[in-house]
PyMOL commands that place a pseudoatom at each C-alpha (Angstrom):
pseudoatom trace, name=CA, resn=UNK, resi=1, chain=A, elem=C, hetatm=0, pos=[125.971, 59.713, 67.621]
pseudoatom trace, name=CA, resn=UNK, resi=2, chain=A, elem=C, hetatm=0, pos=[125.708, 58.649, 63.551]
pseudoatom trace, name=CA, resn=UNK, resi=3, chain=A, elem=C, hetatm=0, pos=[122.270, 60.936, 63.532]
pseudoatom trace, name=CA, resn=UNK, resi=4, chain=A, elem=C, hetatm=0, pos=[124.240, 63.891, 65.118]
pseudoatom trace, name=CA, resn=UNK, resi=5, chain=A, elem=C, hetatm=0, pos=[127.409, 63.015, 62.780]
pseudoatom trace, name=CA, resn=UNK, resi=6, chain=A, elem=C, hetatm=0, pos=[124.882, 63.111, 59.580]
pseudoatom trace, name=CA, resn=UNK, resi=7, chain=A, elem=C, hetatm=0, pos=[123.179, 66.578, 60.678]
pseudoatom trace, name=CA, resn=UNK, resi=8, chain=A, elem=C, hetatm=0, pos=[127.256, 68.550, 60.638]
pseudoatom trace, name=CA, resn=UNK, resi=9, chain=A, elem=C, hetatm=0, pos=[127.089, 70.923, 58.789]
pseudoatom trace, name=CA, resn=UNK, resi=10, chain=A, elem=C, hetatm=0, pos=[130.160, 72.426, 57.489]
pseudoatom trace, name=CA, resn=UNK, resi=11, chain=A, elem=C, hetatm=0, pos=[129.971, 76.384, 57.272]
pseudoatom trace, name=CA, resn=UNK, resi=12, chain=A, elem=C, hetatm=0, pos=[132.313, 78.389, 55.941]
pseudoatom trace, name=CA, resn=UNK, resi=13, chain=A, elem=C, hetatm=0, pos=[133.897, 79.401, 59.359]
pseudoatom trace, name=CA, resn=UNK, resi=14, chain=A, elem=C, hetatm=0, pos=[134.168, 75.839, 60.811]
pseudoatom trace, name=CA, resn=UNK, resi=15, chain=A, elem=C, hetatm=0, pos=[135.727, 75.067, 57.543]
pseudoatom trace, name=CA, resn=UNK, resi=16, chain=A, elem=C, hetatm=0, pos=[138.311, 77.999, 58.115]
pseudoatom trace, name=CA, resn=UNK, resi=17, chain=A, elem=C, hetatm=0, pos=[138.748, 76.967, 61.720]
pseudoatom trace, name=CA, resn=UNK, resi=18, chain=A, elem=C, hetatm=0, pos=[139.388, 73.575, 60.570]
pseudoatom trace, name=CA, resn=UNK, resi=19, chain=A, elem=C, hetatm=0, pos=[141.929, 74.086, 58.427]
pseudoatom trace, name=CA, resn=UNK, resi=20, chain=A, elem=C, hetatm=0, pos=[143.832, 76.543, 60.861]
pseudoatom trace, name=CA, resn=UNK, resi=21, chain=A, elem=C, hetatm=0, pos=[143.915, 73.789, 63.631]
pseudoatom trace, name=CA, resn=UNK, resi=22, chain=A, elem=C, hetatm=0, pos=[144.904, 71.293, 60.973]
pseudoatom trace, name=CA, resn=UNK, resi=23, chain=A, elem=C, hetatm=0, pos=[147.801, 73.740, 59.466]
pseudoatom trace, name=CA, resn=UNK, resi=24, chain=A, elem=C, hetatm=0, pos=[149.096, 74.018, 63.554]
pseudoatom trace, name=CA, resn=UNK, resi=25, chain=A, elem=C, hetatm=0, pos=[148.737, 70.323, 64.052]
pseudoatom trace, name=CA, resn=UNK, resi=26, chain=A, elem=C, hetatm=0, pos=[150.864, 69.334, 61.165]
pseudoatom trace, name=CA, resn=UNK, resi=27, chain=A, elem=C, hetatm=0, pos=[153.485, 72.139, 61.366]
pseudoatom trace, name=CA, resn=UNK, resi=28, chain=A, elem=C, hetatm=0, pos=[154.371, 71.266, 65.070]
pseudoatom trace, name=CA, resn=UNK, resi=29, chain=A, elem=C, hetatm=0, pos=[154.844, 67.361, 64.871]
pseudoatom trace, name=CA, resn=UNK, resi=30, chain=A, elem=C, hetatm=0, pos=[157.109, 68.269, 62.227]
pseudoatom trace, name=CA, resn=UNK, resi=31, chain=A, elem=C, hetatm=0, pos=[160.995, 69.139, 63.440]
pseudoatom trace, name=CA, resn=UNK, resi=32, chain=A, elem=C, hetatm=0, pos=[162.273, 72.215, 64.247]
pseudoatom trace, name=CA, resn=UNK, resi=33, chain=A, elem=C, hetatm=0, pos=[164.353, 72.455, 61.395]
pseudoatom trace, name=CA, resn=UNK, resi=34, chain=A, elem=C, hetatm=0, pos=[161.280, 71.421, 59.204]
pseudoatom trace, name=CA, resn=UNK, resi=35, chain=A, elem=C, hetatm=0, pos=[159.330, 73.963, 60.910]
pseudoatom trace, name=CA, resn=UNK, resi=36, chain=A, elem=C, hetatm=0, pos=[161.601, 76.951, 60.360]
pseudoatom trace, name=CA, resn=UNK, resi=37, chain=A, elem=C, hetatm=0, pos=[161.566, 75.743, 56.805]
pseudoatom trace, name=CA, resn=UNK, resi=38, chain=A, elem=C, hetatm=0, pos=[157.193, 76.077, 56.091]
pseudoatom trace, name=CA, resn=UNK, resi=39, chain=A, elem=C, hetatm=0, pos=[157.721, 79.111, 58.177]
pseudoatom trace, name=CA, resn=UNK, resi=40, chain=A, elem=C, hetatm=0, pos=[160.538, 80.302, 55.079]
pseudoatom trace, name=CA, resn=UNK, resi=41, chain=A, elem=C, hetatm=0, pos=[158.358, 79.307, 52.362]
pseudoatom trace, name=CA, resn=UNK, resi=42, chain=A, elem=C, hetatm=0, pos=[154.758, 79.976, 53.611]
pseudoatom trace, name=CA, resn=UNK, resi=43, chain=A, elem=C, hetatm=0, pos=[154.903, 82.377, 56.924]
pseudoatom trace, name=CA, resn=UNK, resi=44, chain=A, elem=C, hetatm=0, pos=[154.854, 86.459, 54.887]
pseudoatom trace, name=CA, resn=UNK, resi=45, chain=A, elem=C, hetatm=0, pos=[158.111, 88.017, 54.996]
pseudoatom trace, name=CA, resn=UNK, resi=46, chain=A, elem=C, hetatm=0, pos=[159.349, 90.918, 52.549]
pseudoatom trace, name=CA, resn=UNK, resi=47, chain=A, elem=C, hetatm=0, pos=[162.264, 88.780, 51.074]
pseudoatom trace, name=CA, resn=UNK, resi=48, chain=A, elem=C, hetatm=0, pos=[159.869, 85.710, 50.651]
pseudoatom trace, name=CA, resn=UNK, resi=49, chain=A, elem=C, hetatm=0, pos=[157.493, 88.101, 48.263]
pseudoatom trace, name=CA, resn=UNK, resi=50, chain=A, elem=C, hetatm=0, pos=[161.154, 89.482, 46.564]
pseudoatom trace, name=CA, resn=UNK, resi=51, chain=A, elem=C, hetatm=0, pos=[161.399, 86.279, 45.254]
pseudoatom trace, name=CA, resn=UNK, resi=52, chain=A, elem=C, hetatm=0, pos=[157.834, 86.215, 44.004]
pseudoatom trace, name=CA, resn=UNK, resi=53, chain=A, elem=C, hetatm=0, pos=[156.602, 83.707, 46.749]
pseudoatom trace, name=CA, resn=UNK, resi=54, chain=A, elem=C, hetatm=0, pos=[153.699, 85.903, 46.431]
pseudoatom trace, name=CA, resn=UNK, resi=55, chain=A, elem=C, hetatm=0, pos=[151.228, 83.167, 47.957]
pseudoatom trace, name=CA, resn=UNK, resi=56, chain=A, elem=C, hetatm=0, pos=[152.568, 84.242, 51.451]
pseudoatom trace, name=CA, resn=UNK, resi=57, chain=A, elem=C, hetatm=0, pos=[149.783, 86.887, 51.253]
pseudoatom trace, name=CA, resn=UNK, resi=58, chain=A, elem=C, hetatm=0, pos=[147.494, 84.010, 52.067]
pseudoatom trace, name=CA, resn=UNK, resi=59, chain=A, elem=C, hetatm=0, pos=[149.336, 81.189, 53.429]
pseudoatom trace, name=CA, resn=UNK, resi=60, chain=A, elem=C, hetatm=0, pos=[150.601, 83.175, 56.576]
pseudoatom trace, name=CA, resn=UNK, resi=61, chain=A, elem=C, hetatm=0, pos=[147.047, 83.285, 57.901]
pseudoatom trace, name=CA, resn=UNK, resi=62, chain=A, elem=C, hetatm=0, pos=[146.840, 79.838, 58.394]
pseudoatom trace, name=CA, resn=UNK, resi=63, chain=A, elem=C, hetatm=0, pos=[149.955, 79.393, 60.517]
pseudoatom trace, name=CA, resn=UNK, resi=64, chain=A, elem=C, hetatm=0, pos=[150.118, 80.224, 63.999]
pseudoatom trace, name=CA, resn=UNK, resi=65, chain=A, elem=C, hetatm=0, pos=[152.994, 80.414, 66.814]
pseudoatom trace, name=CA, resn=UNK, resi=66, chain=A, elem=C, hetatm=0, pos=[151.652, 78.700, 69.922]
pseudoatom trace, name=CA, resn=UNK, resi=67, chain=A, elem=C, hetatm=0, pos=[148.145, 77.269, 71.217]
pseudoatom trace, name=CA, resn=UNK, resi=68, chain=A, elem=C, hetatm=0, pos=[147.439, 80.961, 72.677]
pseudoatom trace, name=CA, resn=UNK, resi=69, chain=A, elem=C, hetatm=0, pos=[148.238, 82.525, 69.376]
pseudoatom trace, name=CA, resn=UNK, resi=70, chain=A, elem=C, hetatm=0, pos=[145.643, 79.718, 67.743]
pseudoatom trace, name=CA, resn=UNK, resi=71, chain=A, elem=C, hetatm=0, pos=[143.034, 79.986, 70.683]
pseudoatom trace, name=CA, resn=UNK, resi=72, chain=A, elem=C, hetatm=0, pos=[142.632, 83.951, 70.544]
pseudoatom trace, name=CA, resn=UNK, resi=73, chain=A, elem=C, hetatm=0, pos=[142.350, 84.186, 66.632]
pseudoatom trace, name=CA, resn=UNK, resi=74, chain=A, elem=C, hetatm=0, pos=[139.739, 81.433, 66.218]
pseudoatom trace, name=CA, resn=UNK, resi=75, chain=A, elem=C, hetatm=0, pos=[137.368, 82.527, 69.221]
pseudoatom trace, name=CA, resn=UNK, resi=76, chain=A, elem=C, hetatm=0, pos=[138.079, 85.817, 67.433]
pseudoatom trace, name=CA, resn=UNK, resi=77, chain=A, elem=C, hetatm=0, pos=[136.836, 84.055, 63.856]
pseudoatom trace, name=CA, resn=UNK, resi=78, chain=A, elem=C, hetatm=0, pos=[134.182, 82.453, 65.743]
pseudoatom trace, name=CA, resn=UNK, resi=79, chain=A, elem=C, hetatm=0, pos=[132.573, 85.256, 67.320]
pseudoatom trace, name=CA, resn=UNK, resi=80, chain=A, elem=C, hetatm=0, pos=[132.105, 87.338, 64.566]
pseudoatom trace, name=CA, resn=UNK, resi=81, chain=A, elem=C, hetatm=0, pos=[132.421, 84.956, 61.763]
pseudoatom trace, name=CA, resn=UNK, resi=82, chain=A, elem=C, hetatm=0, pos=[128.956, 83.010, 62.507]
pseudoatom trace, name=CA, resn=UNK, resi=83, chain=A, elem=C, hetatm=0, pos=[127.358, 86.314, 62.165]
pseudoatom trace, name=CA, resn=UNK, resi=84, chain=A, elem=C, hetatm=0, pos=[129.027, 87.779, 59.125]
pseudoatom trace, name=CA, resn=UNK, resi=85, chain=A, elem=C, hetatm=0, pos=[128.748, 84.703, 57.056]
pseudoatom trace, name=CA, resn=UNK, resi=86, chain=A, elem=C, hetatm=0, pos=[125.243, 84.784, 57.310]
pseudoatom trace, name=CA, resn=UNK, resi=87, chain=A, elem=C, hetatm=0, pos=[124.535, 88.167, 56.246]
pseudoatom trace, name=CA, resn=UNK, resi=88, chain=A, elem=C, hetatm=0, pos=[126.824, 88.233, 53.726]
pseudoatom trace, name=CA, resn=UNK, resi=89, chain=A, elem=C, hetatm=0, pos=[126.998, 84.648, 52.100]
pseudoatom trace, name=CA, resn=UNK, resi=90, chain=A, elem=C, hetatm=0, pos=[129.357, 82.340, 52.356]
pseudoatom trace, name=CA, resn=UNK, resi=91, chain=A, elem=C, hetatm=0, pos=[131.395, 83.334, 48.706]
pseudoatom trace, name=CA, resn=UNK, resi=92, chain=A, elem=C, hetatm=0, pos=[131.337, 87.231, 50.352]
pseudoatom trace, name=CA, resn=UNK, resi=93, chain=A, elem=C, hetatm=0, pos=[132.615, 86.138, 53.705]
pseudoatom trace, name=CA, resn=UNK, resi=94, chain=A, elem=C, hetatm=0, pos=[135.316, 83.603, 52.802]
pseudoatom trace, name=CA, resn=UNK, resi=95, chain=A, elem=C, hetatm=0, pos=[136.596, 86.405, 50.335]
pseudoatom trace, name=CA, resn=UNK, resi=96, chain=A, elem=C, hetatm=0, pos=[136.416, 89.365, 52.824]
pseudoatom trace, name=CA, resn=UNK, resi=97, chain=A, elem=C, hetatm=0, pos=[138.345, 87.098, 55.622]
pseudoatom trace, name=CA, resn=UNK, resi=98, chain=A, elem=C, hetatm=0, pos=[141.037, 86.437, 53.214]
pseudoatom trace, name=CA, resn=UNK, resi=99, chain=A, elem=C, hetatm=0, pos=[141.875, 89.909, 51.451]
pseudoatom trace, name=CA, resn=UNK, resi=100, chain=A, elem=C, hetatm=0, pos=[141.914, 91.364, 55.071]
pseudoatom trace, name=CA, resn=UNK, resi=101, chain=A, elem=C, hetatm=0, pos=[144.689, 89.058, 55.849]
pseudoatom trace, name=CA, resn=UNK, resi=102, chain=A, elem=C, hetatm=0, pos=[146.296, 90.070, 52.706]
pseudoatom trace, name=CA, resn=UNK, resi=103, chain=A, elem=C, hetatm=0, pos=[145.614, 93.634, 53.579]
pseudoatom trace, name=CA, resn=UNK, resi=104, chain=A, elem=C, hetatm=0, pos=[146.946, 93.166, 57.071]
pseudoatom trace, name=CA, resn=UNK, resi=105, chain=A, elem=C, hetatm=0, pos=[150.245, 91.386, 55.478]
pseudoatom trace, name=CA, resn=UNK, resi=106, chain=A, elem=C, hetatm=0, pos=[150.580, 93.958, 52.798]
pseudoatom trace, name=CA, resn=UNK, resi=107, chain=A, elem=C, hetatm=0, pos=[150.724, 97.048, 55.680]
pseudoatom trace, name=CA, resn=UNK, resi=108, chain=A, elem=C, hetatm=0, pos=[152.557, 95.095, 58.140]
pseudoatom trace, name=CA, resn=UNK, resi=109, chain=A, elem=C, hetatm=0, pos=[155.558, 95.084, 55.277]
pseudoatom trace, name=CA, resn=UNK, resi=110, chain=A, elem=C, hetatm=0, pos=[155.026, 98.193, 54.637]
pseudoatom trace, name=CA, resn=UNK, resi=111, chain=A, elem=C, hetatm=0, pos=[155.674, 99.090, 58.096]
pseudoatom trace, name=CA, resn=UNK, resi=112, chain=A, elem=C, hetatm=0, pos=[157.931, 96.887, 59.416]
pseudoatom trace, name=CA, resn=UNK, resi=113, chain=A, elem=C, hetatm=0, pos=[160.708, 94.881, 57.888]
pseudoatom trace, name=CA, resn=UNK, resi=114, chain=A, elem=C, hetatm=0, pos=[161.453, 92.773, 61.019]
pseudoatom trace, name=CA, resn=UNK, resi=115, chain=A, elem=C, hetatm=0, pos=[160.724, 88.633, 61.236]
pseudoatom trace, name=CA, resn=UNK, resi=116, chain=A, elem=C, hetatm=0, pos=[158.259, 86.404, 59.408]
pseudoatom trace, name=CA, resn=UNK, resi=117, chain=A, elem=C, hetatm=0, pos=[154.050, 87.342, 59.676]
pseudoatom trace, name=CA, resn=UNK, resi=118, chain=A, elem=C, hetatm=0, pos=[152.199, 84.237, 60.638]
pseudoatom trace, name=CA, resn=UNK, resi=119, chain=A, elem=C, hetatm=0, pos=[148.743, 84.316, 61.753]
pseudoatom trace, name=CA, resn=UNK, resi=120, chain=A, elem=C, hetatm=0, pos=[145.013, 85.122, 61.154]
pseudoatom trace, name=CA, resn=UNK, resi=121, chain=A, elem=C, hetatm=0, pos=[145.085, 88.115, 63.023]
pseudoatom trace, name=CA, resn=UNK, resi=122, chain=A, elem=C, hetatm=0, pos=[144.958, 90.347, 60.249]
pseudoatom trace, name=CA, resn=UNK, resi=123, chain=A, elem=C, hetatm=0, pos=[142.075, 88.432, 58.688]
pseudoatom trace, name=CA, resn=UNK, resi=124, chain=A, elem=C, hetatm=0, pos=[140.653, 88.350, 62.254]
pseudoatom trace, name=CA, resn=UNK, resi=125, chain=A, elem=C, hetatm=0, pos=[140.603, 92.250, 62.649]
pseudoatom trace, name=CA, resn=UNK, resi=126, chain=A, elem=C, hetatm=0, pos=[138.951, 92.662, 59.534]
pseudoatom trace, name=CA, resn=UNK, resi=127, chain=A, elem=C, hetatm=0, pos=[136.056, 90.758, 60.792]
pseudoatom trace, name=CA, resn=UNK, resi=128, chain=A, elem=C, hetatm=0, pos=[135.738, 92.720, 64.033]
pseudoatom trace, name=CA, resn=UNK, resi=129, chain=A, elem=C, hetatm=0, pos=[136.158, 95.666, 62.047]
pseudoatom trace, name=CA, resn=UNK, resi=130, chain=A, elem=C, hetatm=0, pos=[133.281, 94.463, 59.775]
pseudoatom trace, name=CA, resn=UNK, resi=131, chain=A, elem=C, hetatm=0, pos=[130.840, 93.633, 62.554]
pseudoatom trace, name=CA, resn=UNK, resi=132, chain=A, elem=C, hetatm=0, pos=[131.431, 96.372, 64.549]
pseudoatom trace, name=CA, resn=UNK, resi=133, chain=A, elem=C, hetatm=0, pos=[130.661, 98.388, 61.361]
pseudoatom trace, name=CA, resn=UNK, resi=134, chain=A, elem=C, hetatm=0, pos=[127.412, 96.603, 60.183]
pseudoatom trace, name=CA, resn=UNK, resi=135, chain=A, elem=C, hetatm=0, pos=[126.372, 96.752, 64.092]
pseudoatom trace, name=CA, resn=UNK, resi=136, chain=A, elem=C, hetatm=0, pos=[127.948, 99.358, 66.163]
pseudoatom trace, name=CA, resn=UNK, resi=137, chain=A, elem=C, hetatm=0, pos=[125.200, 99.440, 68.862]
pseudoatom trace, name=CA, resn=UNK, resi=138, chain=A, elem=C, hetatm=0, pos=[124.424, 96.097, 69.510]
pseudoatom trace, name=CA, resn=UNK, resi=139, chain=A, elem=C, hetatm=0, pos=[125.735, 95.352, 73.167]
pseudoatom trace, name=CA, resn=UNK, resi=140, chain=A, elem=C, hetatm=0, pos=[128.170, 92.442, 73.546]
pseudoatom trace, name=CA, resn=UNK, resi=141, chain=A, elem=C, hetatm=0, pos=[130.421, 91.234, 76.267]
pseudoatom trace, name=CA, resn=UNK, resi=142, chain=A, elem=C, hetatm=0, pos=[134.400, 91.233, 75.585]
pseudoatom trace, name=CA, resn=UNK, resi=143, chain=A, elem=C, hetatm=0, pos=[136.908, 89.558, 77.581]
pseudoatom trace, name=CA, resn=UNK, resi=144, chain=A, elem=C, hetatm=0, pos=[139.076, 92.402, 79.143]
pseudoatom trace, name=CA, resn=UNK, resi=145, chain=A, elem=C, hetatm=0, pos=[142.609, 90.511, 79.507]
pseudoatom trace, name=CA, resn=UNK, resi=146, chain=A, elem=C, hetatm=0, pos=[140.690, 87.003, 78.464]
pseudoatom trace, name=CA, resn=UNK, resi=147, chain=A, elem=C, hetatm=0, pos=[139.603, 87.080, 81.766]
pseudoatom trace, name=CA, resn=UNK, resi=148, chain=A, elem=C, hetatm=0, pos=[137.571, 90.518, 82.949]
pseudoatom trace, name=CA, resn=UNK, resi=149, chain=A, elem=C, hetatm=0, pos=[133.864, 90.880, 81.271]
pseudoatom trace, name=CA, resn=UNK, resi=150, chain=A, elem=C, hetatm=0, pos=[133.124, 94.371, 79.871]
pseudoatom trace, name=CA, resn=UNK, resi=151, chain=A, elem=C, hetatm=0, pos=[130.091, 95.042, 78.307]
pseudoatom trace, name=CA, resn=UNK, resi=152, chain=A, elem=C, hetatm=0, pos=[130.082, 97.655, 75.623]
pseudoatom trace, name=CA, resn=UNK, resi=153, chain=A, elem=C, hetatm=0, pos=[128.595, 98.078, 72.302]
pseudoatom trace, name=CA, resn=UNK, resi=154, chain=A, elem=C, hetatm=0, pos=[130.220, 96.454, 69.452]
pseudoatom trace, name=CA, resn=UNK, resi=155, chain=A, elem=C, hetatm=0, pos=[131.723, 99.715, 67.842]
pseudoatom trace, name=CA, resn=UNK, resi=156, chain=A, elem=C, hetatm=0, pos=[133.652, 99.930, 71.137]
pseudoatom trace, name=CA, resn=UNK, resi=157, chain=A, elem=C, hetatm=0, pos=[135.499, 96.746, 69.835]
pseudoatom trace, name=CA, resn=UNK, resi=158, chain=A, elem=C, hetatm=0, pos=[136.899, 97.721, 66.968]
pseudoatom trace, name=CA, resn=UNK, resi=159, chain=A, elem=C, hetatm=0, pos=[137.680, 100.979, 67.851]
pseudoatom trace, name=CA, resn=UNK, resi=160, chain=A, elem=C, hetatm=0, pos=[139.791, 99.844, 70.733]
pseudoatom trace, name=CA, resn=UNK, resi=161, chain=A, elem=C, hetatm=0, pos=[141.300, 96.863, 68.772]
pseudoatom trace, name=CA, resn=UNK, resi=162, chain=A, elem=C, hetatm=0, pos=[142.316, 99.682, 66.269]
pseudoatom trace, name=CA, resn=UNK, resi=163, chain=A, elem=C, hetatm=0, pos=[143.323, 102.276, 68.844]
pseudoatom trace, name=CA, resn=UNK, resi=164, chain=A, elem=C, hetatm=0, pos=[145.710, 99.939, 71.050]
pseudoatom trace, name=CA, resn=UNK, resi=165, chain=A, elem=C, hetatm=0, pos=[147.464, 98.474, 67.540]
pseudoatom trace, name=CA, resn=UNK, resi=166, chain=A, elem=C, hetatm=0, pos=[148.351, 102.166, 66.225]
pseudoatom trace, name=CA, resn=UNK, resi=167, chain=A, elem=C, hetatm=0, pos=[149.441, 102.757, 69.711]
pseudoatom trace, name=CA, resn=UNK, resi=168, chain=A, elem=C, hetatm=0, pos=[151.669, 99.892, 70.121]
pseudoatom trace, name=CA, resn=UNK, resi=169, chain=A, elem=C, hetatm=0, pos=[153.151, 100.501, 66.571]
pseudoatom trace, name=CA, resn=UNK, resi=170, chain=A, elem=C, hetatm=0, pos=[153.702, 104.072, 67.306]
pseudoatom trace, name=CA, resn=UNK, resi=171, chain=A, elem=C, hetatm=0, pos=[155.719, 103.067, 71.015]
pseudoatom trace, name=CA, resn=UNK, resi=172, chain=A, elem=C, hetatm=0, pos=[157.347, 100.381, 69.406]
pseudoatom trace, name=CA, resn=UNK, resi=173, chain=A, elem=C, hetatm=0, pos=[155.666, 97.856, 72.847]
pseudoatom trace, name=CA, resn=UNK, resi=174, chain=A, elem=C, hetatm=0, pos=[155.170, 94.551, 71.552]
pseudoatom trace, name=CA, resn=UNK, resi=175, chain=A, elem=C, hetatm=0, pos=[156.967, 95.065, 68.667]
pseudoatom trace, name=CA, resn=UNK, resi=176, chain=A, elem=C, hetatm=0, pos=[156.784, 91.153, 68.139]
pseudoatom trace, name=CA, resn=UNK, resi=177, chain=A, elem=C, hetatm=0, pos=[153.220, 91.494, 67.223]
pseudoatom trace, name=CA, resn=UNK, resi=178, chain=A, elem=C, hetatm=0, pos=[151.823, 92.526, 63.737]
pseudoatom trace, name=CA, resn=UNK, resi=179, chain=A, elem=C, hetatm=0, pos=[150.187, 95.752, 65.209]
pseudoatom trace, name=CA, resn=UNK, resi=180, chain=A, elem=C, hetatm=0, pos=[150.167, 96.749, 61.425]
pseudoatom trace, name=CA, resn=UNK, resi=181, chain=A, elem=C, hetatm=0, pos=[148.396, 93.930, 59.863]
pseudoatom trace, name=CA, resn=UNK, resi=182, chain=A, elem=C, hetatm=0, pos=[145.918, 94.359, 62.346]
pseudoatom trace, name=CA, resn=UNK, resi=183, chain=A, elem=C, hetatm=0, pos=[145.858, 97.455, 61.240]
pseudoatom trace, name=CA, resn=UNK, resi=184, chain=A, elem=C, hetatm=0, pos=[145.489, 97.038, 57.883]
pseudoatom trace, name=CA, resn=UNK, resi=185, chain=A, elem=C, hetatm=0, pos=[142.861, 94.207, 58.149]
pseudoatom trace, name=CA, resn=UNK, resi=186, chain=A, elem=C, hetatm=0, pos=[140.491, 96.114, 60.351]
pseudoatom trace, name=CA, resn=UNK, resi=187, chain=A, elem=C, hetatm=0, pos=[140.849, 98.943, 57.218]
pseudoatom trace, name=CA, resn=UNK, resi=188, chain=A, elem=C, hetatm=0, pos=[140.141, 96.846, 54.641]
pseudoatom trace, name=CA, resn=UNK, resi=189, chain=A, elem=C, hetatm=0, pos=[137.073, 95.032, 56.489]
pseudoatom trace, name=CA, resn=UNK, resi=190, chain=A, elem=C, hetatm=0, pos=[135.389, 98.753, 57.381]
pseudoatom trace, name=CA, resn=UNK, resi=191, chain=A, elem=C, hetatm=0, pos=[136.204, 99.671, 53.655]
pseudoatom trace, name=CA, resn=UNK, resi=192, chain=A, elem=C, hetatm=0, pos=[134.287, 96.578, 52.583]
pseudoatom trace, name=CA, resn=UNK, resi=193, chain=A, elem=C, hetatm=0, pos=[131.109, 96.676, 54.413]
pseudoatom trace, name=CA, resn=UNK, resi=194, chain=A, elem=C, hetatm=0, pos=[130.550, 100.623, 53.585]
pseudoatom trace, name=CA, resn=UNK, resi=195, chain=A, elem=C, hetatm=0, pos=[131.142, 99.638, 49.580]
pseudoatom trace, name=CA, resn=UNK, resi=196, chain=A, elem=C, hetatm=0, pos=[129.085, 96.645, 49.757]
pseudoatom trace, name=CA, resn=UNK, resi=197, chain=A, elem=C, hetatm=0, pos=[126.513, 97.299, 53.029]
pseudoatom trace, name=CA, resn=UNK, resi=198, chain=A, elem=C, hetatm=0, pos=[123.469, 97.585, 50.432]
pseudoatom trace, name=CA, resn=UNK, resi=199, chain=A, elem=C, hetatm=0, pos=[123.677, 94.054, 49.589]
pseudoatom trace, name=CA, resn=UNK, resi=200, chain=A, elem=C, hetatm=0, pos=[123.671, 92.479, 52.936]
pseudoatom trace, name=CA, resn=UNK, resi=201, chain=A, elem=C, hetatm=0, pos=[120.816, 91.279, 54.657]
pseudoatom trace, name=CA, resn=UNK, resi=202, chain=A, elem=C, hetatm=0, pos=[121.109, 93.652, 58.199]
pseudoatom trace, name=CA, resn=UNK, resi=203, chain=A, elem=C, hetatm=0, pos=[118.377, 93.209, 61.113]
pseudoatom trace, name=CA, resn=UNK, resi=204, chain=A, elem=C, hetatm=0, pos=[119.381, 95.544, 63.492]
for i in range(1, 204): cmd.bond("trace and resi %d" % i, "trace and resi %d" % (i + 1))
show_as sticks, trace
zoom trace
């Protein structure tokens, strides 16, 4: 058990995983009236960053609404993230994960006024976005509904992640969800791999 313990190594996505799950343990043993108050100060809202709490951009991605809402964004971070950390660095990846969330904030106020962002889906999209980019034909399995495999080739993924979100913000259907910041993450994480592709070790 000590060997195994001394062999951990901590990556950048385990560390980012980590500190989600820690951020979701601590908020909900707190009380409710506690928890509507990190939500205030750290969740992204449009009067929050009107009264310069402009670290929103970043802390929102680390809080989460529900075990689901955790579960779905780290396999999400996990999936791609083990790949795109190596091929990029660790200093490339950490920063690309967090300006998509800050992208995927920054167009979900632009879009919608409504309650407080919290999650890492934004940052999340970006890296789908990203992978499918840097690998559009590699074949992988996705979980239609969590529960259904499809396989498909990774371009598939992010075109369809971006394709249902501009469809649900255009109906207004689950209007609770930041279609937008996905949005805007899965932007900025296709801008970033065609500006910086030449400096990433690819073996397709």
């Amino acid at each position: 058990m000590f060997k195994n313990y001394r062999n951990f190594q901590l990556t950048p996505v385990k560390a980012l995983i980590g500190l989600n799950i820690l951020a979701f343990v601590f908020v909900e043993i707190l009380p409710l009236r506690q928890q509507a108050f990190v939500d205030d100060v750290f969740g992204l809202s449009g009067a929050g960053v009107g009264r310069g709490m402009l670290w929103q951009f970043v802390t929102y991605q680390f809080l989460h609404e529900g075990i689901l809402h955790l579960a779905v964004n780290m396999m999400g971070l996990w999936f791609t993230g083990n790949i795109l950390e190596r091929v990029m660095g660790a200093r490339s990846f950490v920063l690309l994960y967090l300006l998509c969330g800050v992208a995927g904030g920054a167009l979900q106020l632009i879009f919608s006024s409504g309650p407080t962002l919290i999650g890492a889906s934004g940052a999340v999209s970006g890296l789908v976005a990203a992978f499918s980019t840097l690998y559009p034909r590699m074949p992988i399995t996705a979980l239609l509904f969590f529960v259904i495999p499809v396989r498909m080739q990774a371009m598939w993924l992010g075109i369809i992640l971006v394709g249902l979100s501009l469809f649900f913000l255009l109906t207004g259907l689950f209007g609770n969800i930041g279609n937008a910041a996905h949005i805007g993450g899965a932007l900025a994480g296709f801008c970033w791999v065609k500006y910086r592709q030449r400096h990433f070790r690819v073996v397709r």
